[in-house]
C-alpha positions as CSV (number, residue, x, y, z in Angstrom):
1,X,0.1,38.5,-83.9
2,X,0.1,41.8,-85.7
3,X,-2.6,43.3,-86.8
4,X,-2.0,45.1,-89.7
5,X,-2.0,43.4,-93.3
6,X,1.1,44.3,-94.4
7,X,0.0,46.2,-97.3
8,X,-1.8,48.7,-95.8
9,X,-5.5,48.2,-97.2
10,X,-7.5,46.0,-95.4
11,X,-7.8,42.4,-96.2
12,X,-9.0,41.2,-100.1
13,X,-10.8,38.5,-101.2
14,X,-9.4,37.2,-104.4
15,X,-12.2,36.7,-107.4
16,X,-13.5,33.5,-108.1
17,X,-12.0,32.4,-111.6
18,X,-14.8,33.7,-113.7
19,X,-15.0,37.3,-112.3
20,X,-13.5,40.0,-114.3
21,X,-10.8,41.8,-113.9
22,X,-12.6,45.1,-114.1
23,X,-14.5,43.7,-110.5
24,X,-11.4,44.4,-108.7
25,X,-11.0,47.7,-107.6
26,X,-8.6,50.2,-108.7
27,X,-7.1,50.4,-105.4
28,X,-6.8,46.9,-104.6
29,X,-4.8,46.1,-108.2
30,X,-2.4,49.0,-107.2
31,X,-1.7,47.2,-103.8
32,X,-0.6,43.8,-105.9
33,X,1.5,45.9,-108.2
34,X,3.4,47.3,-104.6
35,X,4.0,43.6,-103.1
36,X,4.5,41.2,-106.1
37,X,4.2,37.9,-106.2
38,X,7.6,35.9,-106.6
39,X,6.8,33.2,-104.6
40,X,4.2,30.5,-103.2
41,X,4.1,28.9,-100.4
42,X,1.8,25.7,-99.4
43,X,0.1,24.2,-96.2
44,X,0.1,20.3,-96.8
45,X,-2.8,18.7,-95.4
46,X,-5.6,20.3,-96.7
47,X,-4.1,22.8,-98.8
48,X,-1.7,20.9,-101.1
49,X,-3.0,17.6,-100.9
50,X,-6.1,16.2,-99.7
51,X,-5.1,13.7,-97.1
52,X,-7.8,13.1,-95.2
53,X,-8.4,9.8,-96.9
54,X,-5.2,8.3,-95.9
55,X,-5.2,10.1,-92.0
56,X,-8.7,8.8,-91.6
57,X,-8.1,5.0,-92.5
58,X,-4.9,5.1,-90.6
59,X,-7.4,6.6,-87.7
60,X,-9.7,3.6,-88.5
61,X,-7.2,1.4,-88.2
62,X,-6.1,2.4,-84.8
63,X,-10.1,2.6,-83.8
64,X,-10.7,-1.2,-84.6
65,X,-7.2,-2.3,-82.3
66,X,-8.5,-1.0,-79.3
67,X,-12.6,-2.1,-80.3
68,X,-13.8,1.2,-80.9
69,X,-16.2,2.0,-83.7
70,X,-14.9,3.7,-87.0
71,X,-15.4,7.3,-88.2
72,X,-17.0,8.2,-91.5
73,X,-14.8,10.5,-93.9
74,X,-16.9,13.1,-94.5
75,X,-17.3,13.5,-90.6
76,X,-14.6,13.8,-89.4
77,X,-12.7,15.7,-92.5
78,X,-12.4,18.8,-90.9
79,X,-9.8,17.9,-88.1
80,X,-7.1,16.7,-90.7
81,X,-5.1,19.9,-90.7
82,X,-5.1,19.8,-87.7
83,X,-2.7,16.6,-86.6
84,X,-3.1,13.2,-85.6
85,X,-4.7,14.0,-81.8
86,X,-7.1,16.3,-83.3
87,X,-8.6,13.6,-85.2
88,X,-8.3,11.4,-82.3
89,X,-10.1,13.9,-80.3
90,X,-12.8,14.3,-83.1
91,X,-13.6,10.5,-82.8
92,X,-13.5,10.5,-79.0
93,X,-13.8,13.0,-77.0
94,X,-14.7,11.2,-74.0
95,X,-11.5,9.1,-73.8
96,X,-9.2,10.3,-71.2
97,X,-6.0,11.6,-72.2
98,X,-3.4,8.7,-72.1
99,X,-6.1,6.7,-73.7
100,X,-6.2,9.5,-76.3
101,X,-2.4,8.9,-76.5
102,X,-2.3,5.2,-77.1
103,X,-4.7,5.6,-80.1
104,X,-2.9,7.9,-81.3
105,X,0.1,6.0,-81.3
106,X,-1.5,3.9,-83.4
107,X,-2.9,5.9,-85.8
108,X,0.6,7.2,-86.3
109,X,1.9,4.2,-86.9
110,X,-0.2,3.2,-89.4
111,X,-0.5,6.2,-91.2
112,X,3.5,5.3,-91.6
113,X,2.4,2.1,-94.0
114,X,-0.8,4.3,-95.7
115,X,0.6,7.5,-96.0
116,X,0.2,8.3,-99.7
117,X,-2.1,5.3,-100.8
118,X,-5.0,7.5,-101.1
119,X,-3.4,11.7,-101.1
120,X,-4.4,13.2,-103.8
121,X,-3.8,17.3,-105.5
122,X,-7.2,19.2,-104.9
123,X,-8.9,19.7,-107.8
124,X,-7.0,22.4,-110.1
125,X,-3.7,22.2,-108.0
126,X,-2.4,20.7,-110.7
127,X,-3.0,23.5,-113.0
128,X,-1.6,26.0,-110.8
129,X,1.9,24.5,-110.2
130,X,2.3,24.0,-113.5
131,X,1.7,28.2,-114.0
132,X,4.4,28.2,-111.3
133,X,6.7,26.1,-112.7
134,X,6.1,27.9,-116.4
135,X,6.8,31.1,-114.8
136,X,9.9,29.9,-113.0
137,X,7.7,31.1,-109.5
138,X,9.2,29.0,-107.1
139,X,7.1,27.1,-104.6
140,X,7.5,24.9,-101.8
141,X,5.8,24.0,-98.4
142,X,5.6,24.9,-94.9
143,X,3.7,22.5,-92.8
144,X,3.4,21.1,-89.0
145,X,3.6,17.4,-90.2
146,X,6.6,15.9,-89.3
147,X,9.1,15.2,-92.0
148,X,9.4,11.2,-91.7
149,X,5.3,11.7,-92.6
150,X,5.6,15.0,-95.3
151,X,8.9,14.2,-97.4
152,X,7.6,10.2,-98.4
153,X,4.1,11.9,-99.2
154,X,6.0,14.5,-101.2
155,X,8.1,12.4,-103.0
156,X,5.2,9.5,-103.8
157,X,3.2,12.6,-105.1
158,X,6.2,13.8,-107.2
159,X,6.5,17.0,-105.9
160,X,9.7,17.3,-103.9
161,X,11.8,17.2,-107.0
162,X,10.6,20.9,-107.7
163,X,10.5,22.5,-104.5
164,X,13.5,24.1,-103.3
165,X,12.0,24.6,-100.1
166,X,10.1,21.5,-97.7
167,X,10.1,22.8,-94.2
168,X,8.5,20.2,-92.1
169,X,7.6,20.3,-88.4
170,X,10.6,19.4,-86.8
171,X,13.1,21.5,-89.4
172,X,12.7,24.3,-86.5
173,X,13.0,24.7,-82.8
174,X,9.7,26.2,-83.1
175,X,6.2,25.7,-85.9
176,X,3.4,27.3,-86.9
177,X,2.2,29.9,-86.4
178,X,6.1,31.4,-85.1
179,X,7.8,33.0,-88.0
180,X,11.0,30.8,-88.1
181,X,9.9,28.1,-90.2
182,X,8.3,30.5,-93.0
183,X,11.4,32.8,-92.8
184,X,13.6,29.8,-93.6
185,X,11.3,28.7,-96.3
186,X,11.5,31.9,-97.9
187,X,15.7,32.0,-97.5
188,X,15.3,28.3,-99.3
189,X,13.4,30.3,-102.0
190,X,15.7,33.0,-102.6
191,X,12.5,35.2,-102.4
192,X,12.0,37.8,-99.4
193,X,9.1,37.2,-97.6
194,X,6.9,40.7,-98.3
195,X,6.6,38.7,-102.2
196,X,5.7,35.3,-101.2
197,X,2.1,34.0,-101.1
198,X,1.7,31.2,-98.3
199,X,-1.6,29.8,-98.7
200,X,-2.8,27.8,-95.6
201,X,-6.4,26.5,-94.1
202,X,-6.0,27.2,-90.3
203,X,-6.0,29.6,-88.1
204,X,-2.0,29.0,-87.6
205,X,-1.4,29.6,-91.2
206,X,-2.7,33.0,-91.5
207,X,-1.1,33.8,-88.3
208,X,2.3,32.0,-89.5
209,X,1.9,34.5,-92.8
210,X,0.8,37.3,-90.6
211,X,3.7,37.1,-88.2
212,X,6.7,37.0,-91.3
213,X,5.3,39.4,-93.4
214,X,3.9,37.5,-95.7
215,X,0.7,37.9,-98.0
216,X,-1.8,35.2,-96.8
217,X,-4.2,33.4,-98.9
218,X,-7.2,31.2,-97.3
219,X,-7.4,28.0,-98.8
220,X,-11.2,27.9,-98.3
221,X,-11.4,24.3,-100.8
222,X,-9.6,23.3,-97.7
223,X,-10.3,21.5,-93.9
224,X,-11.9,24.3,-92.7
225,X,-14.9,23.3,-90.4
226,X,-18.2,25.1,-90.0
227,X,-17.5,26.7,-86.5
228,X,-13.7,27.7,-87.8
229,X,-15.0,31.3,-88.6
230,X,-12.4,31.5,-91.3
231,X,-13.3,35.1,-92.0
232,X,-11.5,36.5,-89.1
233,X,-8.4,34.7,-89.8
234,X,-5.7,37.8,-90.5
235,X,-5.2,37.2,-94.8
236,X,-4.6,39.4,-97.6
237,X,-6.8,37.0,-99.9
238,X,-9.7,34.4,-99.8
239,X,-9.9,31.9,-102.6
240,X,-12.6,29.1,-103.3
241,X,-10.4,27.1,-105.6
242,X,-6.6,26.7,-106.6
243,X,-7.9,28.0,-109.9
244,X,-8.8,31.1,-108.0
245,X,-5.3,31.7,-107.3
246,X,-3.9,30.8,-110.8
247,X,-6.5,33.5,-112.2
248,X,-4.7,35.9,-109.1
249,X,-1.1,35.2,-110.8
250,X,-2.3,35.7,-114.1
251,X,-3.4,39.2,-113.5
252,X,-0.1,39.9,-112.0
């Protein structure tokens, strides 16, 4: 992983929405105006879409087949970006590991019948792809889910129309946090990847921007648990809220 930021300061934490321009330093506005902004690029679970809902029932689900006691949401939240043995491992750790496997199986295919039922946008993502798509920005996604699971959520959410780019998983030999599925995002864009924003909630997905050059935005509204230590993630920005980032492009 490099260590550098790619823009040679070191790392900024975007305003919330209702700070003032004039509380950014000089210094820091003349770094945006050197690496502008041309594109965005999206984490799914977690970032885009709130899917825990829909990854926890289908975890429930899976639970109750083989007589084990459900999870609440708000417990086990925080694994969502994380795939569907994370939250497997969340609800029982003390299962070995093809036990682990079998439930997890399960959860998989049921999340194939939920996936979607329950998704939603986080609150103000909405407003911000609409900036996007006034500005002609273009946007897409870059995530670990596998496409059979990311292209139906996309397409129930009525997203994939307007993204040139949905790089799943399995579009590359290799995922998160290796370069190749952001560089190919970013040929998909028609944007290079020094001017594209990928905006992530993991570890991986700083790393993943880190490692292709691009600037890096935590997604803090995000699964982000209390032991994650987000602050050392490598990142360019930090923002509370997707509003926080609209109020970023707007300044730009």
């Amino acid at each position: 992983m490099t260590e550098g930021t790619g823009t040679g300061t070191k790392p900024l934490d975007a305003k919330p929405i209702d700070t003032k321009l004039t509380d950014i330093k000089a210094n820091e506005i003349k770094t945006l105006d050197a690496r502008p902004i041309r594109g965005v690029l999206f984490d799914l679970d977690g970032t885009l879409v709130d899917t825990a809902p829909d990854l926890v029932l289908a975890l429930n689900l899976a639970l109750k087949d083989f007589g084990l006691p459900s999870e609440s949401l708000e417990d086990i939240r925080f694994a969502a970006s994380h795939g569907s043995l994370a939250l497997v491992n969340a609800a029982q750790p003390h299962l070995n590991d093809e036990e682990k496997a079998t439930i997890q199986q399960g959860l998989l295919n049921h999340y194939h019948r939920v996936n979607g039922q329950a998704a939603r946008l986080f609150d103000g993502m909405a407003s911000l792809l609409e900036h996007l798509n006034e500005q002609r920005i273009p946007f897409g996604v870059v995530t670990n889910k596998a496409a059979r699971f990311a292209r139906p959520l996309l397409h129930r959410l009525e997203l994939a129309h307007k993204m040139p780019a949905i790089i799943s998983g399995d579009s590359t030999t290799q995922s998160k946090p290796h370069p190749a599925p952001m560089r190919l995002a970013a040929s998909q864009l028609s944007v290079c990847c020094e001017q594209i924003l990928y905006l992530g909630d993991a570890k991986r997905d700083l790393e993943a921007a880190r490692n292709s050059d691009m600037l890096g935005g935590i997604a803090h509204w995000g699964y982000i648990g209390n032991n994650d230590q987000a602050h050392l993630w490598p990142h360019d920005f930090g923002f509370d809220t997707p509003l926080a980032v609209l109020e970023l492009l707007k300044q730009g």
